[in-house]
PDB file of N, CA, C and O in Angstrom:
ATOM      1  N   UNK A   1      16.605 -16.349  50.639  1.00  0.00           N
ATOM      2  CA  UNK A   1      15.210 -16.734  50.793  1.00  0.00           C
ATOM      3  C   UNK A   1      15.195 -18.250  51.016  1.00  0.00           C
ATOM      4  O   UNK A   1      15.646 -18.800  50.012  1.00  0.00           O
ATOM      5  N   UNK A   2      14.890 -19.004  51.835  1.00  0.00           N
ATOM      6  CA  UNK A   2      14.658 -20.205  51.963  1.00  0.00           C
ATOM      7  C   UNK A   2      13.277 -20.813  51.564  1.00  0.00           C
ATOM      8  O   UNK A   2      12.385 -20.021  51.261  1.00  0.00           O
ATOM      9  N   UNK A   3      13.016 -22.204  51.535  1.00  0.00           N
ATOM     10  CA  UNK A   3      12.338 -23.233  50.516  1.00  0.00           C
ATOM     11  C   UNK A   3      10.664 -22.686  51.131  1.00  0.00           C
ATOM     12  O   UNK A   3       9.822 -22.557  50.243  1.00  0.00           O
ATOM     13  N   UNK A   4      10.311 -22.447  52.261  1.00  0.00           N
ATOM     14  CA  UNK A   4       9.016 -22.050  52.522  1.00  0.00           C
ATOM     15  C   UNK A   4       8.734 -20.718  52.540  1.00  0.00           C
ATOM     16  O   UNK A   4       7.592 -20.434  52.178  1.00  0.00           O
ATOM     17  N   UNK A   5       9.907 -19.239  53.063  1.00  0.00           N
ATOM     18  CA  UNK A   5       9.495 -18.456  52.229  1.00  0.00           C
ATOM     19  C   UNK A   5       9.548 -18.225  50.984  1.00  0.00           C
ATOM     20  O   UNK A   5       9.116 -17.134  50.614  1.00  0.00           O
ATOM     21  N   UNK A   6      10.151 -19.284  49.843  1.00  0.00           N
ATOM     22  CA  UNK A   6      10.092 -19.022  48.513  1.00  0.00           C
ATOM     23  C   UNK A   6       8.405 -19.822  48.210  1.00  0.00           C
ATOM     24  O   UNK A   6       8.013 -19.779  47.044  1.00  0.00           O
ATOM     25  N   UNK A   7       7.915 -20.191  48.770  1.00  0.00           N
ATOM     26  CA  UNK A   7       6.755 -21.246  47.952  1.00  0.00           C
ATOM     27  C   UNK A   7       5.372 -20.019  48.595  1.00  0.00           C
ATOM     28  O   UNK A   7       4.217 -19.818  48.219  1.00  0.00           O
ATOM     29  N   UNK A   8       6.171 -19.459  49.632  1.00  0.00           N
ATOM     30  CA  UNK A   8       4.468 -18.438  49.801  1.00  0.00           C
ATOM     31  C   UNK A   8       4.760 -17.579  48.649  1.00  0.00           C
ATOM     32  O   UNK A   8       3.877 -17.412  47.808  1.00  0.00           O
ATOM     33  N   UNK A   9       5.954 -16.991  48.515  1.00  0.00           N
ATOM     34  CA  UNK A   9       6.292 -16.165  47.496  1.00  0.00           C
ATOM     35  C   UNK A   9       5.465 -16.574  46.201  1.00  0.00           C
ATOM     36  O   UNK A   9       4.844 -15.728  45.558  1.00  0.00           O
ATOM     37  N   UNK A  10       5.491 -17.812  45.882  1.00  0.00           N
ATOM     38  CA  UNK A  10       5.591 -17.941  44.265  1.00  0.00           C
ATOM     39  C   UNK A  10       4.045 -18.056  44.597  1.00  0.00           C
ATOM     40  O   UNK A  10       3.258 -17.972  43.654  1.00  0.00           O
ATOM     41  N   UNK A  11       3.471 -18.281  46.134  1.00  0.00           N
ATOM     42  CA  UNK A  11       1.575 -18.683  45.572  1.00  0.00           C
ATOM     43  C   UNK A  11       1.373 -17.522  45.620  1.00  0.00           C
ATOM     44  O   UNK A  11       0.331 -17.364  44.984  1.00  0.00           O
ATOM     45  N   UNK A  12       1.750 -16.472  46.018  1.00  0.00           N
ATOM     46  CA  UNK A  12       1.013 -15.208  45.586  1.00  0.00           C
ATOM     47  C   UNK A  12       1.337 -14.568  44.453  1.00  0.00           C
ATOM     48  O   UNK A  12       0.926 -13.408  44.490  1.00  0.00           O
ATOM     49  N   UNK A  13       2.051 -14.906  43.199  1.00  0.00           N
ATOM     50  CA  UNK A  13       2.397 -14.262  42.457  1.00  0.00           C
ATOM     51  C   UNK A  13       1.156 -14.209  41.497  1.00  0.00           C
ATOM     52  O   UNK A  13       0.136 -14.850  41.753  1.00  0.00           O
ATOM     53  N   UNK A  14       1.271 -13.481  40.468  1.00  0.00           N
ATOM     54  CA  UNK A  14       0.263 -13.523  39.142  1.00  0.00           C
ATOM     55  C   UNK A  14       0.401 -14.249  38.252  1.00  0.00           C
ATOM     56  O   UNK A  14       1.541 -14.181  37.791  1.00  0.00           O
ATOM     57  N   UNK A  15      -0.439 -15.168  37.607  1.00  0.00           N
ATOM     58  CA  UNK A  15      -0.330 -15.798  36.691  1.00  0.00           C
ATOM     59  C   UNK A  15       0.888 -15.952  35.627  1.00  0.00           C
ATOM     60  O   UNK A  15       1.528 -16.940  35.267  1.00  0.00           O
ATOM     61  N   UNK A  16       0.956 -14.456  35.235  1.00  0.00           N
ATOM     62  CA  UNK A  16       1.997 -14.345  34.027  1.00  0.00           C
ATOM     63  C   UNK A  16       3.874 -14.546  34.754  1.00  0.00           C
ATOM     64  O   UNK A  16       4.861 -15.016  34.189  1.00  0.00           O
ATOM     65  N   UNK A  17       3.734 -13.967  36.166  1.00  0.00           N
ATOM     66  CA  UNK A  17       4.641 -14.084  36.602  1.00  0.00           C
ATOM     67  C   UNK A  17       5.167 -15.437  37.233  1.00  0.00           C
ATOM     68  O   UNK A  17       6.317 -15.715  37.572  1.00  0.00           O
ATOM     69  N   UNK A  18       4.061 -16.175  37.297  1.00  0.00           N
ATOM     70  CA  UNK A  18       4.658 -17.786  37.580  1.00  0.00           C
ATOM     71  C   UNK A  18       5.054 -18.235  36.967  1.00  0.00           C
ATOM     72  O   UNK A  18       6.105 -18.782  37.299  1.00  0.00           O
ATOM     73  N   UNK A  19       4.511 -18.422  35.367  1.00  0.00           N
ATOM     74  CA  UNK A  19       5.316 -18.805  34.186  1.00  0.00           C
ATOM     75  C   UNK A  19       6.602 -18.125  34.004  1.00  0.00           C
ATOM     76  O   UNK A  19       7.523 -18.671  33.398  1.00  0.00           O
ATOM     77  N   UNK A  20       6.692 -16.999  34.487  1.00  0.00           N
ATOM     78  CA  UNK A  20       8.017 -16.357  33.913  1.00  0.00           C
ATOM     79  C   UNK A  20       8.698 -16.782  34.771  1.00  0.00           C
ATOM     80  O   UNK A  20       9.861 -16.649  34.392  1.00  0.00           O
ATOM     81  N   UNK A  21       8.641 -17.524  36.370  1.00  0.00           N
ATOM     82  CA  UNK A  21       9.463 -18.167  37.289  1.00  0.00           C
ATOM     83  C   UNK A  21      10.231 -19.526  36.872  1.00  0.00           C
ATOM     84  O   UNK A  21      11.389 -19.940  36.914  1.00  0.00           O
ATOM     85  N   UNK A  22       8.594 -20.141  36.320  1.00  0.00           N
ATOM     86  CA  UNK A  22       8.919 -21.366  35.809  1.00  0.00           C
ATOM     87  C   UNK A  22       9.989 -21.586  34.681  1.00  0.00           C
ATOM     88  O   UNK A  22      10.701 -22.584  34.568  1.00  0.00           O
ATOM     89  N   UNK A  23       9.980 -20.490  33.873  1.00  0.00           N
ATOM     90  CA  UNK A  23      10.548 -20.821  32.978  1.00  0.00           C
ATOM     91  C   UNK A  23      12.332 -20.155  32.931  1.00  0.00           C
ATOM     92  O   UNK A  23      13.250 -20.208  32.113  1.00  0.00           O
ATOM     93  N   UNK A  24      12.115 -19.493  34.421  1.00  0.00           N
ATOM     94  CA  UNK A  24      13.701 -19.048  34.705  1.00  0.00           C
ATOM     95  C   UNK A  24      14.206 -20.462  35.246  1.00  0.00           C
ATOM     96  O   UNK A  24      15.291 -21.014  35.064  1.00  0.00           O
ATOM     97  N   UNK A  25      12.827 -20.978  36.135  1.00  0.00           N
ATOM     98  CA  UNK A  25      13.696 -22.361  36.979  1.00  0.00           C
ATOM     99  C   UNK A  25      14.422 -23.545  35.811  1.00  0.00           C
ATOM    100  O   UNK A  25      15.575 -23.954  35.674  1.00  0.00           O
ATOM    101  N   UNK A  26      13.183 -23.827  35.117  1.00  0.00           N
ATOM    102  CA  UNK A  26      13.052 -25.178  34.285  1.00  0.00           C
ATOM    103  C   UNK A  26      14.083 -24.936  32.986  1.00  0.00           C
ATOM    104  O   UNK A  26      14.733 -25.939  32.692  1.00  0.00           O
ATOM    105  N   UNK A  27      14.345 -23.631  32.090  1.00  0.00           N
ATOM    106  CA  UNK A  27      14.770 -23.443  31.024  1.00  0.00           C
ATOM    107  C   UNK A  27      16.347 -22.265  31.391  1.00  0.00           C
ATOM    108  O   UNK A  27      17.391 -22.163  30.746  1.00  0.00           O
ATOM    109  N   UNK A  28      16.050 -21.785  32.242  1.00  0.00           N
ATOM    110  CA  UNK A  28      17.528 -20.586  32.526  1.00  0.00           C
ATOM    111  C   UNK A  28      17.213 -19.341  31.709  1.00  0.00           C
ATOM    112  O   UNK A  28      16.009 -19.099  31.619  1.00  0.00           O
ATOM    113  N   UNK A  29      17.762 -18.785  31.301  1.00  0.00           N
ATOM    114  CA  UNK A  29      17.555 -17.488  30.541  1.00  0.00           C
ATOM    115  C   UNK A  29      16.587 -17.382  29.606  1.00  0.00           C
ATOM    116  O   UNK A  29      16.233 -18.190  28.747  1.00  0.00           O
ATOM    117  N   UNK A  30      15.984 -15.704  30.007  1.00  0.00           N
ATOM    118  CA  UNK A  30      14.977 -15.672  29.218  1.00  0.00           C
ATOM    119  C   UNK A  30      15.009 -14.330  28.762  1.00  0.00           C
ATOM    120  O   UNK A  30      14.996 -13.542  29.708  1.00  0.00           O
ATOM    121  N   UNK A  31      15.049 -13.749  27.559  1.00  0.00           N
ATOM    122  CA  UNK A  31      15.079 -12.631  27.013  1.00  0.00           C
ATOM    123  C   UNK A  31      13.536 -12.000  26.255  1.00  0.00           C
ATOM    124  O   UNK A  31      12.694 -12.771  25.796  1.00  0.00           O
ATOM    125  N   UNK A  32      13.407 -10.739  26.242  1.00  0.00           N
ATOM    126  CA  UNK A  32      12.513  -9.725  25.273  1.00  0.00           C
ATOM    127  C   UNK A  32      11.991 -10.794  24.390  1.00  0.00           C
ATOM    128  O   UNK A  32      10.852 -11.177  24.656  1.00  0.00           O
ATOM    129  N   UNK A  33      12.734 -11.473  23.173  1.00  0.00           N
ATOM    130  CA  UNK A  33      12.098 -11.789  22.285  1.00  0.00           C
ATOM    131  C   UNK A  33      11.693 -12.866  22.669  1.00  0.00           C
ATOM    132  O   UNK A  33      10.601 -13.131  22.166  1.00  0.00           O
ATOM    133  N   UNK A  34      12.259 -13.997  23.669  1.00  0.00           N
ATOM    134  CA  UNK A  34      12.044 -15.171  23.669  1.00  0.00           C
ATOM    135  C   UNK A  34      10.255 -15.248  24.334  1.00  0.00           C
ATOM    136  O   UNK A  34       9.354 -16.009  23.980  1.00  0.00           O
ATOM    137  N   UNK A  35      10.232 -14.056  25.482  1.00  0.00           N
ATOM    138  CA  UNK A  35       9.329 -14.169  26.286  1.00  0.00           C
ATOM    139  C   UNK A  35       7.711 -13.619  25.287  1.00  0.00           C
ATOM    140  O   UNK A  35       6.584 -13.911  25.689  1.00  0.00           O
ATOM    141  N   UNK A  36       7.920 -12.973  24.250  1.00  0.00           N
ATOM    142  CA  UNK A  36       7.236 -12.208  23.401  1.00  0.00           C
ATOM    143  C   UNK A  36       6.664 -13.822  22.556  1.00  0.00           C
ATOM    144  O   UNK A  36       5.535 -14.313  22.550  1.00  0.00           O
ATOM    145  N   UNK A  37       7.549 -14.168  22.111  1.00  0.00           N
ATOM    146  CA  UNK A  37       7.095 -15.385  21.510  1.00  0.00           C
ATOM    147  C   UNK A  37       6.619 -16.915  21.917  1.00  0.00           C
ATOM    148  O   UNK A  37       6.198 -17.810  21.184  1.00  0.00           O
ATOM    149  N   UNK A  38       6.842 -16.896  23.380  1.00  0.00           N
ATOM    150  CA  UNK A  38       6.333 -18.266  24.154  1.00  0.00           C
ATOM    151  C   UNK A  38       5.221 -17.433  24.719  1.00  0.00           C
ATOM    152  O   UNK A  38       4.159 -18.005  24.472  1.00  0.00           O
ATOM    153  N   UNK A  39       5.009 -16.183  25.454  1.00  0.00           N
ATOM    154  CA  UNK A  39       3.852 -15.799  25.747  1.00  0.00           C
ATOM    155  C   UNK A  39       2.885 -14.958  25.628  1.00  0.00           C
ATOM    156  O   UNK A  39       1.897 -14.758  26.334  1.00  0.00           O
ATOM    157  N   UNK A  40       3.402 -14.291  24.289  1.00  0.00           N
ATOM    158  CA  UNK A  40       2.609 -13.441  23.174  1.00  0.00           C
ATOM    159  C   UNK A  40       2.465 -11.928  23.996  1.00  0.00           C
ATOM    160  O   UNK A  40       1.736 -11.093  23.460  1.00  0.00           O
ATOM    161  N   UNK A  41       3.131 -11.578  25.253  1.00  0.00           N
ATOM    162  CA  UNK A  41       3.305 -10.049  26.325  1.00  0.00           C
ATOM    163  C   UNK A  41       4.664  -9.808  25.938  1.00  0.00           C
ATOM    164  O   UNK A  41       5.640 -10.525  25.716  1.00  0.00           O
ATOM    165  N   UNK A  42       4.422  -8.554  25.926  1.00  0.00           N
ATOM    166  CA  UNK A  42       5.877  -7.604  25.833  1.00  0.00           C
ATOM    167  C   UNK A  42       6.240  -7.167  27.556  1.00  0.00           C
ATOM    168  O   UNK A  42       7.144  -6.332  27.596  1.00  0.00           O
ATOM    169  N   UNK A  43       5.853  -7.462  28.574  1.00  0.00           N
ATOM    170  CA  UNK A  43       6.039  -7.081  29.717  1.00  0.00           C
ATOM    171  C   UNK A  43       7.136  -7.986  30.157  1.00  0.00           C
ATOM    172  O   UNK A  43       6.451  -8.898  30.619  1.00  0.00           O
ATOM    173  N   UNK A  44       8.026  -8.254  30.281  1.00  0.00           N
ATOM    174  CA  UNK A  44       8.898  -9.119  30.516  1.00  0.00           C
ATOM    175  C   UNK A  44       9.681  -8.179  31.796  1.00  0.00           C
ATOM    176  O   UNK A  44      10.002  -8.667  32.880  1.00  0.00           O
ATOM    177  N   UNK A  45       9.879  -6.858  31.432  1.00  0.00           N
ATOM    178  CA  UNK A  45      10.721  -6.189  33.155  1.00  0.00           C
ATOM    179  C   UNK A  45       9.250  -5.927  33.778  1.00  0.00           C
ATOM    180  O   UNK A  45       9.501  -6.192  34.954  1.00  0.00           O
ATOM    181  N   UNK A  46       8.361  -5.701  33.765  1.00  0.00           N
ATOM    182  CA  UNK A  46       7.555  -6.140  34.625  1.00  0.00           C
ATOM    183  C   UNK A  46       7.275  -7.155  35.876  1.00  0.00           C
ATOM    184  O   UNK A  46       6.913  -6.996  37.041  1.00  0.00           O
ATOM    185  N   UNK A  47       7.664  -8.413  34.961  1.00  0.00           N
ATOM    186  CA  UNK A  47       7.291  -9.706  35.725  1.00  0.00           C
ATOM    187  C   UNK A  47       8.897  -9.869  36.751  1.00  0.00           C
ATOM    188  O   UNK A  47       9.163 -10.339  37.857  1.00  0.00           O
ATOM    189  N   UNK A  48       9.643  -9.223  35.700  1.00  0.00           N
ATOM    190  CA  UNK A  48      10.902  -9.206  36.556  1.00  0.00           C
ATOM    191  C   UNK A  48      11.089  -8.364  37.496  1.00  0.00           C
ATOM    192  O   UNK A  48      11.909  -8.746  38.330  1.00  0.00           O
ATOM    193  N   UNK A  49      10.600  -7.286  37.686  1.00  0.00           N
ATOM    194  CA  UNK A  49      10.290  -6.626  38.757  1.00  0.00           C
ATOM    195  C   UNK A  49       9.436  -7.150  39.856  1.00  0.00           C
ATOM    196  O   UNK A  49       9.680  -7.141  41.063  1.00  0.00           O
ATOM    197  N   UNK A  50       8.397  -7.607  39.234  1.00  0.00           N
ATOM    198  CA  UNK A  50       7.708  -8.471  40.631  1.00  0.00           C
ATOM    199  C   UNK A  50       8.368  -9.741  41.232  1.00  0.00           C
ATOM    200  O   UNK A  50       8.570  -9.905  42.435  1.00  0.00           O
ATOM    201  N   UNK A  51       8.636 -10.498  40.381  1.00  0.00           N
ATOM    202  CA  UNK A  51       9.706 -11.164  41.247  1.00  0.00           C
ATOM    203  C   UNK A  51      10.847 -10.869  41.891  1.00  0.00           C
ATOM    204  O   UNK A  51      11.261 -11.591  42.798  1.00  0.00           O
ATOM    205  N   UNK A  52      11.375  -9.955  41.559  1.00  0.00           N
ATOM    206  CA  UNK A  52      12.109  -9.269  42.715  1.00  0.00           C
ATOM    207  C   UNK A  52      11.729  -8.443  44.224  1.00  0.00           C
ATOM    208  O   UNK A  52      12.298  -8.250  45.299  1.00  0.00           O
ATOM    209  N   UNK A  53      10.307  -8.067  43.540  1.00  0.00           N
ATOM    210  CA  UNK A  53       9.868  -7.337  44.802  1.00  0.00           C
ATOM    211  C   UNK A  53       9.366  -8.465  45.260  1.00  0.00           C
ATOM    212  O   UNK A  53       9.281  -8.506  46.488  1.00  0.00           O
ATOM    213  N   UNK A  54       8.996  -9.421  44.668  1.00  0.00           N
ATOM    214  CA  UNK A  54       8.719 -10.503  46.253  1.00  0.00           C
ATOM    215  C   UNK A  54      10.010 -11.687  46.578  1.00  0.00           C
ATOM    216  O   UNK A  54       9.934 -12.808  47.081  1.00  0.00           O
ATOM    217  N   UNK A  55      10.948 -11.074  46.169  1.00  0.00           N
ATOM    218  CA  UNK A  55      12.023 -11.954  47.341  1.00  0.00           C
ATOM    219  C   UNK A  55      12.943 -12.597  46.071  1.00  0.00           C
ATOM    220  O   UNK A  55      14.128 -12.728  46.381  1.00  0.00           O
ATOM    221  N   UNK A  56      12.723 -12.866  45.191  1.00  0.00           N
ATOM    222  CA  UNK A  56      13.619 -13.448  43.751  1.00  0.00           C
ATOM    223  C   UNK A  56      14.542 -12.581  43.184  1.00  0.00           C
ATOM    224  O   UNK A  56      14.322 -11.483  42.673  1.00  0.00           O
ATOM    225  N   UNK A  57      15.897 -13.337  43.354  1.00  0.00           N
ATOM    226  CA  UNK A  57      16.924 -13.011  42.790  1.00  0.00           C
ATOM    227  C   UNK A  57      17.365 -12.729  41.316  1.00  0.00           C
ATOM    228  O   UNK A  57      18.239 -13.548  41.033  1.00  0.00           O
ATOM    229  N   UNK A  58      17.154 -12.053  40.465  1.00  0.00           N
ATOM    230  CA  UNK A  58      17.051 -12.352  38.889  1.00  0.00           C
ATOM    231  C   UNK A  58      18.089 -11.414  38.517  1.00  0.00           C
ATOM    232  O   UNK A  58      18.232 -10.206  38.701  1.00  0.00           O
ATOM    233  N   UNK A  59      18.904 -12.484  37.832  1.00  0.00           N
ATOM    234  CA  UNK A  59      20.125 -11.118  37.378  1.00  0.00           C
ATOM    235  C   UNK A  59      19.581 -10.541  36.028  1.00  0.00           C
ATOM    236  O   UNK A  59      18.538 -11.043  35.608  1.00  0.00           O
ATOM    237  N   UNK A  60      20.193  -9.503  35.275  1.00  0.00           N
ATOM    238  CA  UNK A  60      20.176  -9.380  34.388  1.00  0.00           C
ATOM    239  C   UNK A  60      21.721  -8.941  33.848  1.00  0.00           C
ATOM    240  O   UNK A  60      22.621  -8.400  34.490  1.00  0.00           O
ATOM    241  N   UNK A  61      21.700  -9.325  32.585  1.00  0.00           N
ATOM    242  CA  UNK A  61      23.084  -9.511  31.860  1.00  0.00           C
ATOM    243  C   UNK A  61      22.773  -8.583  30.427  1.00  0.00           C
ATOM    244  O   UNK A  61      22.035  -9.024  29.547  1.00  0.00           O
ATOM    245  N   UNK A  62      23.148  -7.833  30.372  1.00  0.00           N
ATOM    246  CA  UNK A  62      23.260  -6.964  28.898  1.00  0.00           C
ATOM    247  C   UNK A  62      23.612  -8.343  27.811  1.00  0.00           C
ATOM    248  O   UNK A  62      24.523  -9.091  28.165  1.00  0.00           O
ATOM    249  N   UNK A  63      22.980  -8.602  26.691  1.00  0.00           N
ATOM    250  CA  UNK A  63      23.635  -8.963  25.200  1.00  0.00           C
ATOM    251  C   UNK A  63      23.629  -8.338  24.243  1.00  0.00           C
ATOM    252  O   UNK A  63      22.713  -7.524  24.123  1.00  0.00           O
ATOM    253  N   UNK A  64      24.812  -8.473  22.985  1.00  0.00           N
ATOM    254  CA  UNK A  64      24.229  -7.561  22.306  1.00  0.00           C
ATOM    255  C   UNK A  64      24.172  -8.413  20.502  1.00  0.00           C
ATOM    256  O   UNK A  64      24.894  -9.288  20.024  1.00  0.00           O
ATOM    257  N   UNK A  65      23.484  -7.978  20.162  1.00  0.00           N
ATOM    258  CA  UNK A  65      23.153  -8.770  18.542  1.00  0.00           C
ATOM    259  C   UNK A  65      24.326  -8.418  17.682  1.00  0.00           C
ATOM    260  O   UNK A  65      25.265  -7.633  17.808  1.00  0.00           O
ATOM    261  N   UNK A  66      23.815  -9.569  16.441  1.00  0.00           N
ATOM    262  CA  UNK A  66      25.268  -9.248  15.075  1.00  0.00           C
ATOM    263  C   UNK A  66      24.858  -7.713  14.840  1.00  0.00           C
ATOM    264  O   UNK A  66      25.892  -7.051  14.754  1.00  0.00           O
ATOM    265  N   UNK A  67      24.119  -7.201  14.755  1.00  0.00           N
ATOM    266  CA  UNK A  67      23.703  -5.588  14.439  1.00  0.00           C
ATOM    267  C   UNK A  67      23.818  -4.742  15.447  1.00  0.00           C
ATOM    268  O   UNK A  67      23.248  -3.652  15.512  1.00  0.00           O
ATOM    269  N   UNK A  68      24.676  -5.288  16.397  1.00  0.00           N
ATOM    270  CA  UNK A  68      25.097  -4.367  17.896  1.00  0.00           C
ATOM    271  C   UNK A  68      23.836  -3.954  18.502  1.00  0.00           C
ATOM    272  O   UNK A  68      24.161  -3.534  19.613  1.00  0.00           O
ATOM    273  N   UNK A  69      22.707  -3.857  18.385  1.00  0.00           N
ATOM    274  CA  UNK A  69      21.742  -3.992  19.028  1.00  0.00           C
ATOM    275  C   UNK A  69      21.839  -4.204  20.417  1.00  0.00           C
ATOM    276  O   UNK A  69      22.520  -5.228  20.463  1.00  0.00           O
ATOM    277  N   UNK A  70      21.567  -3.854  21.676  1.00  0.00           N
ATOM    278  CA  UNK A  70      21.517  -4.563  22.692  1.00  0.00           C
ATOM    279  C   UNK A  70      20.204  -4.886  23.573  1.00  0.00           C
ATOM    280  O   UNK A  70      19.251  -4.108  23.531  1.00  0.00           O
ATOM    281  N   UNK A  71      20.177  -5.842  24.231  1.00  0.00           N
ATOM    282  CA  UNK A  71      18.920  -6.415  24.571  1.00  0.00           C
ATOM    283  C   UNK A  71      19.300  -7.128  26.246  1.00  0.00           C
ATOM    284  O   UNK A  71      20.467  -7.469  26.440  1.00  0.00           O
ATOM    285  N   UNK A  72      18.426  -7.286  27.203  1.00  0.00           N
ATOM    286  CA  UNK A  72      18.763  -7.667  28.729  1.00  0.00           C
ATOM    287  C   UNK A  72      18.261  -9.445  28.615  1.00  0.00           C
ATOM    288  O   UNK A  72      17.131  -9.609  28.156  1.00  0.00           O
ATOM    289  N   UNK A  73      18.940 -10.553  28.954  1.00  0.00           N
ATOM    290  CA  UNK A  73      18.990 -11.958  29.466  1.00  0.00           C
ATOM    291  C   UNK A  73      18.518 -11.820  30.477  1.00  0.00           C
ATOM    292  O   UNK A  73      19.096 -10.906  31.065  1.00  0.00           O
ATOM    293  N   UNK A  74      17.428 -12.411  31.276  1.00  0.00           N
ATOM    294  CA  UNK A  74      17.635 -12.712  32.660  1.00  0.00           C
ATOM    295  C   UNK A  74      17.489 -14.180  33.219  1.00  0.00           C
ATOM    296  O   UNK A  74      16.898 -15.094  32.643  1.00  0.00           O
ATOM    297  N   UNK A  75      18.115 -14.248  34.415  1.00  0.00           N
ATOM    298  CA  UNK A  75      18.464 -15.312  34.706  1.00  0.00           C
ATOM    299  C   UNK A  75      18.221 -15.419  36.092  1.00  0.00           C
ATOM    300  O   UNK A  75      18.341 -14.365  36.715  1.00  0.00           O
ATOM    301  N   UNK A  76      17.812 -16.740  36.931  1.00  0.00           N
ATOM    302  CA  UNK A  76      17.556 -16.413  38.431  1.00  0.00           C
ATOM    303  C   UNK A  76      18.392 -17.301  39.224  1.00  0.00           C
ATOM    304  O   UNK A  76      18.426 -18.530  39.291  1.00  0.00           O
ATOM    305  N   UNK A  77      19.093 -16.341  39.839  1.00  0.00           N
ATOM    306  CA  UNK A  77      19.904 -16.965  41.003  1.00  0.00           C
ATOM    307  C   UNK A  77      19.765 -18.086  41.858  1.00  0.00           C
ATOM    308  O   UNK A  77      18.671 -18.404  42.325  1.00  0.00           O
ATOM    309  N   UNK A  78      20.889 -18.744  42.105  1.00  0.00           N
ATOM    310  CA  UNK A  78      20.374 -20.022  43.068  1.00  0.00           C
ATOM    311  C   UNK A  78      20.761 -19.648  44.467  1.00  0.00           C
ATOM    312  O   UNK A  78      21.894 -19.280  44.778  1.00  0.00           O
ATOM    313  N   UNK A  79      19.624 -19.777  45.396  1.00  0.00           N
ATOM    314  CA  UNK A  79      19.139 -19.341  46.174  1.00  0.00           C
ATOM    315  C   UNK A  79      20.416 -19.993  47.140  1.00  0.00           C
ATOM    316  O   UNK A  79      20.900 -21.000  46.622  1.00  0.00           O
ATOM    317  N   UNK A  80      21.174 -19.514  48.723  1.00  0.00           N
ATOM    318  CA  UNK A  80      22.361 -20.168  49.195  1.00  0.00           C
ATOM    319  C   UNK A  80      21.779 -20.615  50.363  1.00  0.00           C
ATOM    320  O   UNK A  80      22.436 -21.275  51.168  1.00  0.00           O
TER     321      UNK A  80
END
């Protein structure tokens, strides 16, 4: 995706999903709990789904807790 189709991309996104851009760009990984507690929504594969369907690269990485628990990181690719 290059620098002007990424900027139509991000003006059409939804509110909740710009922050969740912003905060892949500005901060790097963002997980379930982290996103629950900076933006009080449990939708987090949501927003990650829409940014993918409009053109954003977002990996996701399995982690798993001291209680083996496991939970998805995501993280967004740098664009080549």
């Amino acid at each position: 995706m290059n620098a002007s189709t990424a900027l139509v991309a991000e003006m059409n996104l939804k509110p909740l999903t710009k922050k969740t851009l912003n905060y892949l760009k500005t901060r790097g990984a963002l997980t379930p709990l982290v996103f629950w507690s900076t933006y009080g929504s449990m939708a987090l594969a949501q927003q990650v789904h829409e940014l993918r369907k409009a053109g954003f690269k977002v990996k996701t990485t399995m982690k798993t807790d001291e209680e083996r628990n496991t939970y998805p990181s995501y993280t967004l690719e740098a664009s080549a």
